[in-house]
Every structure is written in C-alpha cells, then in structure tokens.
C-alpha positions as CSV (number, residue, x, y, z in Angstrom):
1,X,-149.6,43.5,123.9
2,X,-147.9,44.8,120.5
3,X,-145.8,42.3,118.7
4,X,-142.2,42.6,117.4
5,X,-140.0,40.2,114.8
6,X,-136.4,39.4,116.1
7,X,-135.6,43.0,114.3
8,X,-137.8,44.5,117.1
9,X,-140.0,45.5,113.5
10,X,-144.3,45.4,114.7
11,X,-145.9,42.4,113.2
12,X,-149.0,43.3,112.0
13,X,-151.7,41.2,113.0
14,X,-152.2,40.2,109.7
15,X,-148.9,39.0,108.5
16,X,-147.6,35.6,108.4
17,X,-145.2,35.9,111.2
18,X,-148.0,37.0,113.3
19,X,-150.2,34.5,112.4
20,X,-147.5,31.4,112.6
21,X,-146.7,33.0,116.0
22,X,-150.1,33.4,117.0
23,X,-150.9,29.1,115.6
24,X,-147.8,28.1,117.5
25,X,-148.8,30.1,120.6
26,X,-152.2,29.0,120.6
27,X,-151.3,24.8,120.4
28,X,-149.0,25.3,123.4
29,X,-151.5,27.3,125.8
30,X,-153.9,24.1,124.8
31,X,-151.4,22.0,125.6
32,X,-151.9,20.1,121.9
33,X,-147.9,20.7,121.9
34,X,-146.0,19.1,124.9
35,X,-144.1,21.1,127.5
36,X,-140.2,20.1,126.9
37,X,-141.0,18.9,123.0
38,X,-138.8,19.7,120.8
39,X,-140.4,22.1,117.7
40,X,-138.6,20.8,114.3
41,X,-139.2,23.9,112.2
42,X,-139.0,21.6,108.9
43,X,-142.1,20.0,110.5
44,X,-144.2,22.9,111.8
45,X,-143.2,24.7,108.4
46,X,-144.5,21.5,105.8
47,X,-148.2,21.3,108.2
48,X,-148.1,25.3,108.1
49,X,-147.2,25.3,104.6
50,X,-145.1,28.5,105.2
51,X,-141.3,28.9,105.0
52,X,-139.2,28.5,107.9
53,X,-138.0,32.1,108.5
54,X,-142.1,33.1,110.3
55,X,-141.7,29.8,112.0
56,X,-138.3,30.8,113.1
57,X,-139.0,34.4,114.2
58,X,-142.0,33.1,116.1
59,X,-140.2,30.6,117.9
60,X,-137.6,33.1,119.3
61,X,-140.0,35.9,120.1
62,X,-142.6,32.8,121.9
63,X,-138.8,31.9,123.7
64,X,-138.5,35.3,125.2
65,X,-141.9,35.0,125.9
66,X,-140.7,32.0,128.3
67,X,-143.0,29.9,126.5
C-alpha cells in the first residue's frame, strides 16, 4: 500500500518520514511499544536522532491507520 505525508504528498520509501514511519510501525506490530502508551515525540526523536516533524507526520498517518 502506497504511503502519503499529512499533505497527502507519496513518501518514498526511502525518505525519512518513511523510514521513521516504517521503525515506529514495526515496534508496535512487535509489540516492543505498549498498546495505550503514550509516544513522546521528544523521546522517539533523540533515540531516532531525526527531527520531530517525520516523527510527527508518521504518528498521524500510523493514527489513521488505527494503530
């Protein structure tokens, strides 16, 4: 399934968005992030060591997602 930013722009799979989006994704199908935990962007953005604008976008598109 393609991938859109909250701009509804395609993220290419190579991008940093994509790749945050695909990191966070990943740890909550594992279950390594708790259903119901809160996700401080500060803190995924520091261990990441990205900005918080990809961790942002990929929280909101992983939120329509209903994860």
């Amino acid at each position: 399934m393609a991938q859109y930013n909250e701009g509804g722009e395609f993220m290419k799979k190579d991008s940093v968005e994509h790749q945050v989006y695909t990191h966070i994704k990943t740890a909550i199908l594992a279950r390594k992030l708790a259903p119901g935990k809160q996700l401080i962007e500060n803190r995924i953005s520091n261990s990441l060591k990205v900005s918080r604008t990809p961790i942002r976008n990929a929280l909101k598109n992983l939120a329509l997602e209903g994860l």
